[in-house]
N, C-alpha and C positions, 0 to 999 in steps of 0.2 A: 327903901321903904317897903314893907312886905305888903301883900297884896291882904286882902280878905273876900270874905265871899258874903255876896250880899246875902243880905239878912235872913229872905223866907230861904233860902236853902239852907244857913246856918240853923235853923230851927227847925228843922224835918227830921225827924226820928230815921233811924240808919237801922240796918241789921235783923237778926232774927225777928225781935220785940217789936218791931215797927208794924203796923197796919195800916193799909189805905184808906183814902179817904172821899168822900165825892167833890168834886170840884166844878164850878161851872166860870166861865168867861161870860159876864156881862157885855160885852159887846158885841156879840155875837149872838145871845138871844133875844128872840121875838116873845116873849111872855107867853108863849102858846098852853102852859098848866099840861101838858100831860103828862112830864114827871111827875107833877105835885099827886096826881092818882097813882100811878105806878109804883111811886117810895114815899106814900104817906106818913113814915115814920121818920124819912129823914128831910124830905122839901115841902115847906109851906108855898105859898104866894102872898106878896102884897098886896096894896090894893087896886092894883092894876095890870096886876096877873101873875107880877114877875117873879120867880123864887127867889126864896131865902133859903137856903141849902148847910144844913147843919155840919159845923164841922169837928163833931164827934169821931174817932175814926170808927171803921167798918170791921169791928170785932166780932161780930156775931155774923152767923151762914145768911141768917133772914134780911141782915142790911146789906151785905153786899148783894144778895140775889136783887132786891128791891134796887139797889144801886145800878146795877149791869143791866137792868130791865131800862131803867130809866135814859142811861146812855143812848142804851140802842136807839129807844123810840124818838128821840131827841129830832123835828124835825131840821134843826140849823146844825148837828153837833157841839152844840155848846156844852153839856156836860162831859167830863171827865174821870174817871180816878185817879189817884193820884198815889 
């Protein structure tokens, strides 16, 4: 029987064409909002702080800068790119 590869890897863009993306682990954040200022263009909050983190990838200079901003300031490291 051949093997496969689970799914969210089989769907991740490979190669030149590819760009990343912001990613956060929910289990690992405390809702603290201050991505949601730092990359206003790509992290909302719910209504209890927590982000909603768009998964548009990071084509353009200004989201990734806002992305890499947001990483860093990340008190738990819960965001990533990807």
């Amino acid at each position: 029987m051949a093997r496969t590869a689970p799914l969210r890897e089989a769907r991740q863009a490979t190669g030149p064409t590819a760009h990343p993306s912001l990613r956060i682990d929910p289990a690992i954040c405390d809702g603290v909002g201050i991505c949601a200022h730092l990359a206003p263009d790509l992290i909302t909050v719910d209504s209890w702080g927590y982000p909603i983190v768009s998964v548009t990838p990071l084509e353009r200079g200004s989201d990734r800068r806002q992305a890499e901003a947001a990483v860093r300031a990340c008190p738990r490291k819960a965001l990533f790119v990807r």
